[in-house]
BAFIPA-336157 format. One line per field, with one value per residue (C-alpha): residue number from 1; residue in one letter; y negated, x, z. Coordinates in nm, 3 decimals, always signed. Layout:
BEGIN
pos	(NUM,...);
code	(A,...);
yy	(Y,...);
xx	(X,...);
zz	(Z,...);
END
This chain:
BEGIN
pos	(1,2,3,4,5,6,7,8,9,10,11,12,13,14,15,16,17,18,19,20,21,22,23,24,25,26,27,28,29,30,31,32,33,34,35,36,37,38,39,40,41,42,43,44,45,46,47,48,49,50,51,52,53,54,55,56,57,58,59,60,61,62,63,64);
code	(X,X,X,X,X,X,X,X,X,X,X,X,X,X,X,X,X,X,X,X,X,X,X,X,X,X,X,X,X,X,X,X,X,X,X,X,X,X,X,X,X,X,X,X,X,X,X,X,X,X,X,X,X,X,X,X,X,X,X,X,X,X,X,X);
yy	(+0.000,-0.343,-0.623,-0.865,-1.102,-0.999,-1.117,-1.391,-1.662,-1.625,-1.849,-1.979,-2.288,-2.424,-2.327,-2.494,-2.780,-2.818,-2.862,-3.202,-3.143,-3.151,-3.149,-2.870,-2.970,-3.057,-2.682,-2.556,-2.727,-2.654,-2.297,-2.253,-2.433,-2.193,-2.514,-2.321,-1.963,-1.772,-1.449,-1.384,-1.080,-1.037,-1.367,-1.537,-1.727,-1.677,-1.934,-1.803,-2.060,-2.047,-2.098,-2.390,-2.580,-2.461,-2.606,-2.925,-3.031,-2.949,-3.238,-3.426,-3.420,-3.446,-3.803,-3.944);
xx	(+0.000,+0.094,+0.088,-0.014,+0.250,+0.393,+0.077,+0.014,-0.289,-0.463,-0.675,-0.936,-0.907,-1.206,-1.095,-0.786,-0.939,-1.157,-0.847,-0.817,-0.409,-0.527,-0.869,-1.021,-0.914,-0.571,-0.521,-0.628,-0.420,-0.125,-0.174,-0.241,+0.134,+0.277,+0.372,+0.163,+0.222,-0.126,-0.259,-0.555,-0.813,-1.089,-1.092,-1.073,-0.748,-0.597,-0.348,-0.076,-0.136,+0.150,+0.373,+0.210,+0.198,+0.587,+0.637,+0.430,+0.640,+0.954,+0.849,+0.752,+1.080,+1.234,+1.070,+1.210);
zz	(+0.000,-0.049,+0.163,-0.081,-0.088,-0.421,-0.589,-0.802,-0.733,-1.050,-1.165,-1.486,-1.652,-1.467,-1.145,-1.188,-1.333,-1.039,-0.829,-1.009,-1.138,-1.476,-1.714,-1.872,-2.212,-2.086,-1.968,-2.272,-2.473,-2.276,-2.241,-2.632,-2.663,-2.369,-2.146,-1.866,-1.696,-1.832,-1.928,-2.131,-2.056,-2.231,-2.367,-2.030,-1.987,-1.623,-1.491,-1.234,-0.986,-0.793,-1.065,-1.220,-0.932,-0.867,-1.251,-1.194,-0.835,-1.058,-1.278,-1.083,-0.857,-1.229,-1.266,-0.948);
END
């Protein structure tokens, strides 16, 4: 059994959208172009949650 902590927070589009990081459109577009960490199953797109917000804080520590 596993305890859990290897796995990812995943996440749809919406749900991340709901977060208010980005728009629904946004997310889309950036998935399509790879920019964000997502899986598609059965035509729902999944966003690893974690690592997006990992890649956005990297950015934005870039910017400073």
């Amino acid at each position: 059994m596993t305890d859990g902590a290897n796995i990812p927070k995943m996440l749809t589009i919406r749900e991340v959208a709901k977060t208010g990081l980005l728009s629904e459109y946004t997310l889309r577009q950036l998935c399509k172009q790879g920019k964000v960490p997502c899986i598609t199953v059965n035509n729902k797109v999944l966003i690893n949650f974690d690592a997006f917000v990992q890649q956005l804080q990297q950015l934005k520590g870039a910017d400073r």
